[in-house]
Residue frames relative to the residue before (quaternion, step in Angstrom):
aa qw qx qy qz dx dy dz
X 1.0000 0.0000 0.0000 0.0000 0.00 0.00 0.00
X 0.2884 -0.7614 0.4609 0.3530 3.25 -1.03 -0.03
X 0.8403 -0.3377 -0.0068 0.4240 3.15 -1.87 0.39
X 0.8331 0.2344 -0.1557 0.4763 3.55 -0.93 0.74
X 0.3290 0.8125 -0.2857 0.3872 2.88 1.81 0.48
X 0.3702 0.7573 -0.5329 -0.0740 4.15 -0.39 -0.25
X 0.1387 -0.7887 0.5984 0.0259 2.96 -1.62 0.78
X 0.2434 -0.7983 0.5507 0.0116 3.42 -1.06 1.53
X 0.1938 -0.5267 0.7315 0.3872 3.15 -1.59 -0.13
X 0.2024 -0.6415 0.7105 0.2065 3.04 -1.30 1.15
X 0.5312 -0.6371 0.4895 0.2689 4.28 -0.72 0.84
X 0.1228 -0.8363 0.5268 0.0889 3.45 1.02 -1.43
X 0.2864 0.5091 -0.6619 0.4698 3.71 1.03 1.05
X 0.9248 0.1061 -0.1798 0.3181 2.86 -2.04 1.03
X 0.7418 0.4577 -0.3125 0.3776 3.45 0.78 0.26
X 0.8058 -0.5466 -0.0518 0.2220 3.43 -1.47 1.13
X 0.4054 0.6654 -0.3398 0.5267 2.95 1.71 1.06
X 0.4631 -0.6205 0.5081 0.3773 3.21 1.06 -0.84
X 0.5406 -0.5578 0.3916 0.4931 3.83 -0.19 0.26
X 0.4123 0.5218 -0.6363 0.3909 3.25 -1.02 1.80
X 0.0885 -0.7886 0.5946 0.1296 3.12 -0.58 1.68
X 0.3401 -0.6909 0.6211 0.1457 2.89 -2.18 -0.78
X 0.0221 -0.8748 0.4262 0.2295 3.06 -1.07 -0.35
X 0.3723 -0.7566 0.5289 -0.0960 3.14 -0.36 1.55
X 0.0169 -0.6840 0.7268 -0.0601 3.28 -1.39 1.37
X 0.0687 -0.8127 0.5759 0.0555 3.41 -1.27 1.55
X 0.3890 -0.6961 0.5596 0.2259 3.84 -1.26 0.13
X 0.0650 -0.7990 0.5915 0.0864 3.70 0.54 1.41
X 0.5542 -0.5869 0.4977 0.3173 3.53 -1.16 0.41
X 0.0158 0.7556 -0.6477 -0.0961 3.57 -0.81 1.00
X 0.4781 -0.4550 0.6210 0.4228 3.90 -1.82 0.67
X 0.7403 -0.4668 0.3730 0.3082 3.29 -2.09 0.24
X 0.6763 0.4094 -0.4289 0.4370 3.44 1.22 -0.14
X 0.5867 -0.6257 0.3178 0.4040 3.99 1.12 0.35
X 0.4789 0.5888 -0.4989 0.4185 3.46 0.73 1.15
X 0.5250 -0.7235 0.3506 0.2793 3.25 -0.93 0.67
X 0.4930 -0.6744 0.4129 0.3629 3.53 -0.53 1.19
X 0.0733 0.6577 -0.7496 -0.0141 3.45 -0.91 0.12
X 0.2497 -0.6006 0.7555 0.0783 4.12 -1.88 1.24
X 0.5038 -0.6515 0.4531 0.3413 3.14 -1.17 1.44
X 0.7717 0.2901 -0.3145 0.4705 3.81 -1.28 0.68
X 0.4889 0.5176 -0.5196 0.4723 4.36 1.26 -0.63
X 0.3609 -0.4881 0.7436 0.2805 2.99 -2.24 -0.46
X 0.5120 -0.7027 0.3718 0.3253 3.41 -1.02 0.64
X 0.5600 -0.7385 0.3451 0.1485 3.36 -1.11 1.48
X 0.5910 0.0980 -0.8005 -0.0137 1.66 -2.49 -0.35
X 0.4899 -0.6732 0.4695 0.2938 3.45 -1.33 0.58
X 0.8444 0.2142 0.1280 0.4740 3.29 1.53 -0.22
X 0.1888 -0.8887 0.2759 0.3137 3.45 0.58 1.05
X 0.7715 -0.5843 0.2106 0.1381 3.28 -1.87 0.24
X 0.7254 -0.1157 -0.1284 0.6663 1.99 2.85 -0.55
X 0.3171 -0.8375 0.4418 0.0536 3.48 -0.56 0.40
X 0.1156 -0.8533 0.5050 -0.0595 3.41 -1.10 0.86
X 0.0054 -0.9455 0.3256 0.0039 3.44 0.66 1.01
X 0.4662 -0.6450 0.4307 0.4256 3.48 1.28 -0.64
X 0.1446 -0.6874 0.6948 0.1542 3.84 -0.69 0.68
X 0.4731 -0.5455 -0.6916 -0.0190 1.21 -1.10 2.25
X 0.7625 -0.2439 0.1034 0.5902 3.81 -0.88 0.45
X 0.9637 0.1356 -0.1427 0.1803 3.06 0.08 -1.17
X 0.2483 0.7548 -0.4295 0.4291 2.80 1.57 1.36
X 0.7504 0.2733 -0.1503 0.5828 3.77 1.36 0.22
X 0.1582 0.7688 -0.5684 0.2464 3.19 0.29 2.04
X 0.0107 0.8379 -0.5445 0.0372 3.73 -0.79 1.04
X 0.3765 -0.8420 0.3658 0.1245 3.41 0.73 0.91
X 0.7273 0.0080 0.3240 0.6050 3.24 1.43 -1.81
X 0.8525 0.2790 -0.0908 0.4326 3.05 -1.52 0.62
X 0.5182 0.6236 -0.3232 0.4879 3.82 1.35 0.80
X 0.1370 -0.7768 0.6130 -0.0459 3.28 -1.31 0.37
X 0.1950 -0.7225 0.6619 0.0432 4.06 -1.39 0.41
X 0.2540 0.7018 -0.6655 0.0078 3.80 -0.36 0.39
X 0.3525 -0.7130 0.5444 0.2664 3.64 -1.08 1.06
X 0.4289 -0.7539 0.4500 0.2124 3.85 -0.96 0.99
X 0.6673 -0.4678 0.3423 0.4677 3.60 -0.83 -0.03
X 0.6713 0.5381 -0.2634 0.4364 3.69 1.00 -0.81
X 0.4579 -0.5479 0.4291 0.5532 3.67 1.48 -0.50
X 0.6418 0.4777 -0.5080 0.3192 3.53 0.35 -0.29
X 0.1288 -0.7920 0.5650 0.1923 3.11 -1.06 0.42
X 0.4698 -0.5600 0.6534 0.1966 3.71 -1.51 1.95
X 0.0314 0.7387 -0.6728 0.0245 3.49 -1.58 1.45
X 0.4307 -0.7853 0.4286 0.1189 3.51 -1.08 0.45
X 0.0915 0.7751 -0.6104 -0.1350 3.70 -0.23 0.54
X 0.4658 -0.7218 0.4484 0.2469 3.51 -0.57 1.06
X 0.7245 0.3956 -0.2570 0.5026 3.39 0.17 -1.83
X 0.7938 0.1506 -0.4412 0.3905 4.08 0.11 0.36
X 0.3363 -0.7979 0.3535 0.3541 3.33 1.35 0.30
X 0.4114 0.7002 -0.4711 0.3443 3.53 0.58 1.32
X 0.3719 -0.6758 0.6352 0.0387 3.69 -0.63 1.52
X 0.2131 0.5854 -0.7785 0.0760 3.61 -1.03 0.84
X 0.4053 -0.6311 0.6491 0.1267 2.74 -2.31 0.30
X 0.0183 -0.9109 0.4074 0.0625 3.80 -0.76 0.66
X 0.2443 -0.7663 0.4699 0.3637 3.60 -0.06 0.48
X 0.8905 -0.1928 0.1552 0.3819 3.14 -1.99 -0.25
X 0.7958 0.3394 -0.1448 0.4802 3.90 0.76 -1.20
X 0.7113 -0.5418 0.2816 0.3480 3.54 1.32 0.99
X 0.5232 0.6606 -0.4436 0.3051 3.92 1.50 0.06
X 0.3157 -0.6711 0.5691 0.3550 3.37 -0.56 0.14
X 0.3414 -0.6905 0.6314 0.0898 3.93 -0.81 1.26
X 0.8447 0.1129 0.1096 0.5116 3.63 0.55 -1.44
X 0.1375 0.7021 -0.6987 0.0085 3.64 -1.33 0.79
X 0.0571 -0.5240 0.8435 0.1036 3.15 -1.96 0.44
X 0.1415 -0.6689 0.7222 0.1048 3.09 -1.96 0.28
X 0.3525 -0.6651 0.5381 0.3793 3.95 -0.45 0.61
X 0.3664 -0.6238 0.6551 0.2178 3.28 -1.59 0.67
X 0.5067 0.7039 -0.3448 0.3591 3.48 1.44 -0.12
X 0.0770 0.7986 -0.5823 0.1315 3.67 -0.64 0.87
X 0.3860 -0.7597 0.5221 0.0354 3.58 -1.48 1.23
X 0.5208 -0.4615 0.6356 0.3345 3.03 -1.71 -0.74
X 0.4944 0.7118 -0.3804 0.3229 3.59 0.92 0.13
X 0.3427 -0.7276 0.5198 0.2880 3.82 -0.30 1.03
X 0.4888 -0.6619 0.5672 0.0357 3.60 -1.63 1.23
X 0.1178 -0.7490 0.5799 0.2981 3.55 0.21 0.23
X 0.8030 0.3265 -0.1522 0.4749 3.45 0.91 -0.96
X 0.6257 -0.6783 0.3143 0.2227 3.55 1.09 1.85
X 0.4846 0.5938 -0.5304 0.3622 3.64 0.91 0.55
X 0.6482 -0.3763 0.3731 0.5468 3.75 -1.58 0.11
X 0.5444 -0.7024 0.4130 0.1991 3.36 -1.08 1.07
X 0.1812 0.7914 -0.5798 0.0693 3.67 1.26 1.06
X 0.1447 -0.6959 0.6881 0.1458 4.02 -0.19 -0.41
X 0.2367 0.6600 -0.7078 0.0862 3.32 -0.25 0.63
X 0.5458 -0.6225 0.4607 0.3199 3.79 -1.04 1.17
X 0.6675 -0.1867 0.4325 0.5766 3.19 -0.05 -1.94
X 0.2816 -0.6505 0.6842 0.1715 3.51 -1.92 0.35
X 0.2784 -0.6560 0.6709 0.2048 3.34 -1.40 0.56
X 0.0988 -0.7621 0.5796 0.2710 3.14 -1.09 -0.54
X 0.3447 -0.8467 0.4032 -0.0417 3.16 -0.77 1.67
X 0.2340 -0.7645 0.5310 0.2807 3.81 0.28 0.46
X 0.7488 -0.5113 0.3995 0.1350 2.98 -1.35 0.83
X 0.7247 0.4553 -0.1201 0.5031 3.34 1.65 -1.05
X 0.5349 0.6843 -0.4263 0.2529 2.89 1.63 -0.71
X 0.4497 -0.6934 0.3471 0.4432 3.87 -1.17 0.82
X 0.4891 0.7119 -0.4762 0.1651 3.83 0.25 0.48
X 0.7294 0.5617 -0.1238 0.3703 2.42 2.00 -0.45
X 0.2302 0.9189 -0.2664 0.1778 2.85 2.55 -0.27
X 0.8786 0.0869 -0.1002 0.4587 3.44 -0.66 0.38
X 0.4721 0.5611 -0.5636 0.3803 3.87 0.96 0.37
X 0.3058 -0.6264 0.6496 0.3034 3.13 -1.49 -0.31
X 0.4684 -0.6249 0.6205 0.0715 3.43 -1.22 1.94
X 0.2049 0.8017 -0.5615 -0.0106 3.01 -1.05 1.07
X 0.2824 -0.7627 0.4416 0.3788 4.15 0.00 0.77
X 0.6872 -0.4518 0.5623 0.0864 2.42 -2.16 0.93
X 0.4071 -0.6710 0.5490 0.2874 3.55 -0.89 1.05
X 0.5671 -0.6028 0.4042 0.3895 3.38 -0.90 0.40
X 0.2315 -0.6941 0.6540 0.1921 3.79 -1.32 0.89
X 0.7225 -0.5357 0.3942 0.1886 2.87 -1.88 1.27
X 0.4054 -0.5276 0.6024 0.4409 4.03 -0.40 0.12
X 0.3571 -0.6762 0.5757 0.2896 3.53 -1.41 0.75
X 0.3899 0.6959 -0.4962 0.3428 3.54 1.03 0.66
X 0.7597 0.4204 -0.0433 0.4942 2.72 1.34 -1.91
X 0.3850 0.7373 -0.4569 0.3153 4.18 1.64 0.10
C-alpha cells in the first residue's frame, strides 16, 4: 500500500456474508503530524476501502484462519489462504496472475473441513534479496488445483 496506506485480511467468519473473506486495503486520513484524524462523535475512516479483493465468485475464497496479504512492489498484492494452504497472487482488478497450492498436508484439525494444509503465512522474497546470494533458483513445476487432485 501506500504511505498511510493499510491492508488486512479481513477472514470473514461469522459475518454478514456468511464466511467469505477478503482483503481490503484502506486510506485512513492522517493530520500533518501522521496521526489519524478522528471528528468528535465520527468513527474512524474512510467509509470505504480503496481497495478490495473478494474472490470470483465471493464465495469461492473463504479462509477462516491462518492467512495473510502483503502488497508487492509491482502493486500486486501475494495473499494467503491458510486452511487450503494455497498462495496466489493478484493484480490491481482482482485477477489472480499466480498460484501455488502446497501438496503438503498434516494432522492438524480444520475447523473449516478442508485438507488439513495449515499454511501460516507467505512472504514474498525478491529474487535479489542477499539471502539468496549464491544459490541456484530453480521453478517449481506447476501444482495441480486441489479441485482438480
Amino acid at each position: 500500500p501506500g504511505a498511510g496506506h493499510l491492508l488486512a485480511f479481513n477472514n470473514g467468519y461469522g459475518g454478514p456474508a456468511g464466511t467469505a473473506s477478503s482483503v481490503v486495503e484502506i486510506e485512513p486520513q492522517l493530520a500533518p503530524d501522521g496521526s489519524y484524524l478522528l471528528q468528535r462523535g465520527d468513527s474512524y475512516g474512510p467509509a470505504s476501502p480503496s481497495w478490495e479483493y473478494r474472490g470470483h465468485p465471493p464465495s469461492s475464497f473463504a479462509a477462516e484462519f491462518l492467512s495473510g496479504a502483503q502488497r508487492l512492489a509491482d502493486g500486486n498484492t501475494l495473499v494467503t489462504a491458510g486452511p487450503q494452504g494455497r498462495i496466489f497472487e493478484v493484480n490491481s482488478r482482482g485477477n489472480v496472475v499466480w498460484e501455488y497450492t502446497s501438496p503438503f498436508s498434516g494432522r492438524a484439525p480444520n475447523p473449516a473441513g478442508d485438507p488439513p494444509r495449515a499454511l501460516f503465512r507467505a512472504v514474498f522474497v525478491a529474487s535479489d534479496h542477499p539471502a539468496l546470494a549464491g544459490r541456484e533458483l530453480r521453478p517449481l513445476e506447476p501444482q495441480p488445483r486441489l479441485e482438480d487432485r
